[in-house]
N, C-alpha and C positions, 0 to 999 in steps of 0.2 A: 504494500500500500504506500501512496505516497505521503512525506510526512512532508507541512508545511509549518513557516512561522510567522507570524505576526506580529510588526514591532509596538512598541509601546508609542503612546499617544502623542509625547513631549520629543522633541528632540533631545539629546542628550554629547555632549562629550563622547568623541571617538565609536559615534554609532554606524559611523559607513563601515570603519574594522570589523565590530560587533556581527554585522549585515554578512561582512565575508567571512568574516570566522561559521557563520551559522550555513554558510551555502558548502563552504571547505568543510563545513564538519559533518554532514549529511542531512541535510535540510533540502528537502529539493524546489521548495519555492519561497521567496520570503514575498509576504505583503507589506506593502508599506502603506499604512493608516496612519497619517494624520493633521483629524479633523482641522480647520477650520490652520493649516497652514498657507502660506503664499505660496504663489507659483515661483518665487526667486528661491523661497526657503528648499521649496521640492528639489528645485535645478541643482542648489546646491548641494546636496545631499550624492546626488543622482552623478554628479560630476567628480566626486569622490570617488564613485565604483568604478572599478574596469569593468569594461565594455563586456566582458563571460559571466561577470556578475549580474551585470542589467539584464542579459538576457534570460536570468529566473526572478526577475523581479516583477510583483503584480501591483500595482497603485490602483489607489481608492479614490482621488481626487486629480484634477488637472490633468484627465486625458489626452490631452493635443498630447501630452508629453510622452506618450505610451510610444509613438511612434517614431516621435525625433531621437530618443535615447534607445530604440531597440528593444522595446521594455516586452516580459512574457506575455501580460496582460493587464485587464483592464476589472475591477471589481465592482461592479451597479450595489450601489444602496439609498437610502433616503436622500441625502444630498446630490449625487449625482445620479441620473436613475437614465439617463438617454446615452444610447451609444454612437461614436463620433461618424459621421459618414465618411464610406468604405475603411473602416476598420475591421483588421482582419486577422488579429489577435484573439488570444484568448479571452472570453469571457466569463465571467463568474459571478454571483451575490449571493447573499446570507438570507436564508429560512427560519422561522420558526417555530412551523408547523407541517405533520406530514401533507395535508393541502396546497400549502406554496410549494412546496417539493413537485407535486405534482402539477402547479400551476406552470412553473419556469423551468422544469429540468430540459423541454426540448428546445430551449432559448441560450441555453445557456452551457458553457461547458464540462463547469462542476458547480456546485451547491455546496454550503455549507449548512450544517442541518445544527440549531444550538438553543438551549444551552445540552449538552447530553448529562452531562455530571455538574456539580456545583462549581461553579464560575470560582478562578483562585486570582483573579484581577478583578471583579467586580464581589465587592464581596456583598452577601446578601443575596445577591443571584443565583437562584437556585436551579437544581435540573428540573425541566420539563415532562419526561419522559424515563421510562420504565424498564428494566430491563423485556419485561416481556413485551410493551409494546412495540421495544425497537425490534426485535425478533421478528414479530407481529410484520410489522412495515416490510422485514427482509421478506417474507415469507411471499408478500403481495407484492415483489417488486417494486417497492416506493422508495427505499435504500439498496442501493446497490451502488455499481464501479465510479459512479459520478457524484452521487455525495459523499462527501467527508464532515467527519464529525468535528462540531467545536464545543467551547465549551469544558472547561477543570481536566483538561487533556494533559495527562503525562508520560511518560516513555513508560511506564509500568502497566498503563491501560491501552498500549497500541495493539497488542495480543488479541484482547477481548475485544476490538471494533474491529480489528482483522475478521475474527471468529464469526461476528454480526453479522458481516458482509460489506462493509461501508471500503467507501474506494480511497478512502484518506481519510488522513487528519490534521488539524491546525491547534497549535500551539501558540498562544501568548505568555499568560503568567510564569509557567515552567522553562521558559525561555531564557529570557535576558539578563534574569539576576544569575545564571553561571557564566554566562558569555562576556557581562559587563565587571563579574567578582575576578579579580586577580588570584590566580593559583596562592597558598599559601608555604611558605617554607618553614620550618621550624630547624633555631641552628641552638646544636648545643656545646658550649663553647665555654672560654672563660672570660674575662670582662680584662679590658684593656684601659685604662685613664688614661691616656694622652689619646684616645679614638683611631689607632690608626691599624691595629690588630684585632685578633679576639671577635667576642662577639658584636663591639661597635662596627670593625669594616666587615662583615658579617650582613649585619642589617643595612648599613649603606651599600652593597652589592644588590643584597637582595631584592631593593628598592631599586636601587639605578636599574636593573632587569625587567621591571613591572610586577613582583610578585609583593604580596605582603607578607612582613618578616616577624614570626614570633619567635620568643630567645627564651631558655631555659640557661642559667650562669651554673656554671661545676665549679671556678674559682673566682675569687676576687684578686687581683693583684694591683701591685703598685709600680707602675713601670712608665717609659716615656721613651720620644726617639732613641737615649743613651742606653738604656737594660731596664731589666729589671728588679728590683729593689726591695719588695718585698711579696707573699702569694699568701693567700687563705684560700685552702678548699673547704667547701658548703658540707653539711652533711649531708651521706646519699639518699635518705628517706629524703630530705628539702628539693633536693635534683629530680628522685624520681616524682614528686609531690607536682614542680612542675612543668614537666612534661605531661602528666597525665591531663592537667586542668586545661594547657593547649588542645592535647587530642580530645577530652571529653565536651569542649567548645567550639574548635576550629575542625573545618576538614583540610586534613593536610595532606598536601599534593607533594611534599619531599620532604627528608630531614638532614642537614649535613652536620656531624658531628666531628668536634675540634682537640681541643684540649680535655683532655678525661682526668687529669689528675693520678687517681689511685684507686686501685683496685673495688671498693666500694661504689665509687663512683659508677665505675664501666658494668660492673653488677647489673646499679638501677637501671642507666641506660641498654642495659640489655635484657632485662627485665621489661621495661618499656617498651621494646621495637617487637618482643616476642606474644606482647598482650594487645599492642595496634598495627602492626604489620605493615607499615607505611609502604606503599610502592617503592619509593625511593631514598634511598641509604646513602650517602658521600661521608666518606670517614677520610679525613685529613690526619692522618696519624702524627700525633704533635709528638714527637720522641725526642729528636736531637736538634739544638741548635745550629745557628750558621755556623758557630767559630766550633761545633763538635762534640760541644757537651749534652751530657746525659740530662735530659728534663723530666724524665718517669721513670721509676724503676725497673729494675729488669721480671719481678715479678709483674705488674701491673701490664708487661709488652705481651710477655705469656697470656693473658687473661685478655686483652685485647686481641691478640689473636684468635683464641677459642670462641670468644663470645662477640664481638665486634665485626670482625671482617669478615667472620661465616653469615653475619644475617646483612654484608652491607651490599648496594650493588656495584661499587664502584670503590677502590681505597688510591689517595694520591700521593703517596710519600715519595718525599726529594732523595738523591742519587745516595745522601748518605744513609737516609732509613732502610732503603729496599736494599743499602745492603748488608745493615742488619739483620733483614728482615730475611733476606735469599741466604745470607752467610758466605757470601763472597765480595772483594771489593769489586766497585764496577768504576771504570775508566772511561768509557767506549759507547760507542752506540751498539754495537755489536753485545758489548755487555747487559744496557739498559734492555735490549729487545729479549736476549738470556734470561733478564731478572722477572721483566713485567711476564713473561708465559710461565716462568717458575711459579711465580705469585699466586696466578692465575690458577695454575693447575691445585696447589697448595689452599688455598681459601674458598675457591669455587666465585669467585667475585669478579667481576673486569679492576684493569690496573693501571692507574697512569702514572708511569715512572717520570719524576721532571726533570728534565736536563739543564735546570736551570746553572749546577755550580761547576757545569764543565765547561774550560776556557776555551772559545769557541764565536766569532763574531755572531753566527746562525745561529740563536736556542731550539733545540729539537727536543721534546718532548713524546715518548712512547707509552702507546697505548694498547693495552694486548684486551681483547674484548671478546667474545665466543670464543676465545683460540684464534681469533685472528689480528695480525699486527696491524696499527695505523701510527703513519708519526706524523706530526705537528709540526709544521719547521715555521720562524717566524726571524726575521731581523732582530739582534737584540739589540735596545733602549739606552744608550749612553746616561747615566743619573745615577742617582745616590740615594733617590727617595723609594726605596723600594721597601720598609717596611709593611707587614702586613701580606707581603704579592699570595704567601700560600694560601691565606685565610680569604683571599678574595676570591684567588680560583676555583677553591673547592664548591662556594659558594656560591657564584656564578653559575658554575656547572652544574648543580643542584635545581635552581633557579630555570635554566635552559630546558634540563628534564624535567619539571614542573608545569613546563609550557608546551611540552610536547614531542620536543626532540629527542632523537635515541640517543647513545651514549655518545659514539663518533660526533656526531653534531653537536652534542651540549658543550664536549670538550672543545670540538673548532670555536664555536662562539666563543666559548669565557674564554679561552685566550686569546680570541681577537679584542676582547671588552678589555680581560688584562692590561695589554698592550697599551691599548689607547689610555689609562690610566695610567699608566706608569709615563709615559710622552707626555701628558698633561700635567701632570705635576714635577717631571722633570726641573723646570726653572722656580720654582718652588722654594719657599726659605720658612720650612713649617719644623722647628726644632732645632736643638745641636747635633743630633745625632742620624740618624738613618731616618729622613722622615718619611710621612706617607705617602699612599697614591691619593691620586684626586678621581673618587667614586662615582662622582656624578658625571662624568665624560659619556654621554650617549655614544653606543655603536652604530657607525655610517659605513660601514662598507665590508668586505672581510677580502683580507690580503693574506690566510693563512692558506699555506699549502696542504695537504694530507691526502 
């Protein structure tokens, strides 16, 4: 059956994307309804779509325009009720009785037959009709392949108007609030006071991405461009405490996890992932720093492997973790490609080895994913300000998978978004020591190879 949508009445902020997100995501006709707009507001709306897009698009008003724009069709109701001469489009309007059904159905090319179930945009509006009367109608041919049901339509009841016999369905209220809600990410992380690691560039990735970003803190610390200075870990009942209150509030579309702390910690967070089973997992395995030193224990690395990277779908650690983590040193590209399918095979997870601390004008970056290799290769960034870079990529990445992209793809973008962050903030005088990237740098183009 065909599924259709219908937009909501107001214009709204970035409703043309909305329109194509809904046709790219299996929508096969949108309506556009709305009342009592101008013809300039329509044009521009309509001027916003590519041209494969107008051609499922059906308007309720301002028909001259059905044909200057290519549009699918044209929908007759109270306001506009006469069709334009030789128009030769599709035609449509709204019923709401099986009498009009049978008044207009040989006029017309489909019919909407409404309300069928209780209106979830009008509220108070109730259904008209019965399960056994619509039965009834199928039975006498008054519902069949050319009406489609409107009216408190959801993806859960397209089965049973299938079953009816109705030849479609249209969608409003179950519509637009997922299309217009931004995926949410959940990072869990430690907290950074100078904002430019941790969970703060965390949340400004997440953000700069389009996704809304809830934080779960595992440490507090006291650090700034020069180090660190001083850490408190949370208790892990408070860690796992909340996490739970994101997932038992928010639907979360990813989660990337950062800094774990201690063994307690990677418990609750695996306790967590085991009781909501998020789709998506990015573990930035925070173990060693740049200059080499140990930041978790070797117990707590043990217990992150067992319980972290077997439920994550993706784990990022730098040249010097994976090769902790493989037990061999890696020099090489030939090595990193060796380490990420070790990995791989070893966790059961995809793996991006970063090649960010090999000397090297090119950063190439390996990603071993089903068993098969991809690498990243990008120009590297002349600057100092690179604070932060792992905590943004994982992040990123996460963000990209939240919005729809498979692993290969989430990885090309955040490193192109990377990139552009780190060039951005380049000229930059944010600190005495390693300062940050600049998060909010929108990505315009992508010049990564892979």
């Amino acid at each position: 059956m065909r599924v259709i949508a219908i937009t909501l009445e107001d214009f709204f902020p970035g409703e043309a994307g909305a329109i194509e997100a809904a046709l790219n995501g299996g929508y096969d006709l949108v309506h556009l309804r709305k009342p009592g707009a101008s013809e300039e507001e329509m044009i521009s709306i309509l001027e916003e779509l590519p041209a494969e897009c107008r051609a499922s698009i059906v308007i309720h008003s301002h028909f001259n325009l059905a044909a200057r724009y290519g549009l699918y069709g044209i929908h007759l109701n109270s306001r506009c009720r006469t069709v334009p001469d030789g128009f030769s489009g599709s035609i449509s309007r709204s019923c709401h009785t099986f009498e009009e059904v049978e008044q207009h159905k040989d006029s017309c090319n489909y019919l909407f037959l409404s309300p069928i179930f209780n209106s979830i945009s009008k509220k108070g509006y109730a259904s008209a009709f019965s399960g056994a009367s619509l039965r009834e109608a199928a039975e006498k041919g008054i519902i069949d392949s050319k009406v489609y049901a409107l009216g408190g339509v959801t993806p859960e009841r397209l089965s049973w108007l299938d079953e009816i016999g109705f030849g479609g369905a249209a969608m409003l209220g179950s519509v637009w609030g997922k299309l217009v809600t931004p995926p949410v990410v959940l990072t869990i992380a430690g907290s950074d006071s100078s904002g430019g690691a941790g969970i703060q560039a965390d949340i400004k990735a997440i953000s700069a991405n389009g996704c809304y970003a809830a934080s779960a803190i595992t440490a507090i610390t006291a650090q700034n461009t020069c180090g660190v200075t001083d850490i408190l870990g949370l208790p892990p009942e408070l860690v796992g405490k909340q996490i739970s209150a994101v997932f038992d509030d928010l639907d979360v579309s990813a989660v990337k996890i950062g800094m774990v702390y201690d063994t307690g910690i990677v418990r609750a967070i695996a306790s967590a992932l085991e009781k909501y089973s998020p789709k998506y997992v990015v573990c930035d395995p925070v173990m060693i720093s740049t200059s080499g030193a140990m930041l978790i224990k070797e117990e707590t690395i043990k217990i992150m492997e067992e319980e972290l990277f077997t439920r994550s779908t993706l784990i990022t650690p730098n040249i010097m973790e994976a090769s902790k983590l493989a037990g061999f040193s890696i020099s090489s590209l030939d090595d990193m490609r060796k380490a990420a399918l070790q990995l791989h095979r070893k966790y059961g997870c995809s793996v991006l080895v970063k090649g960010g601390h090999l000397s090297s004008d090119a950063m190439c970056d390996i990603l071993c994913a089903g068993g098969d290799i991809y690498e990243f290769t990008l120009q590297r960034v002349k600057s100092s300000n690179l604070h932060g870079t792992g905590c943004t990529l994982s992040s990123a990445i996460a963000s990209f998978l939240a919005k729809g992209e498979d692993i290969a793809g989430a990885v090309n973008c955040a490193k192109l978004y990377v990139r552009q962050a780190i060039a951005s903030a380049a000229p930059m005088d944010l600190g005495k020591g390693s300062g940050p990237l600049w998060h909010m740098y929108p990505v315009t183009g992508c010049n990564c190879t892979w």
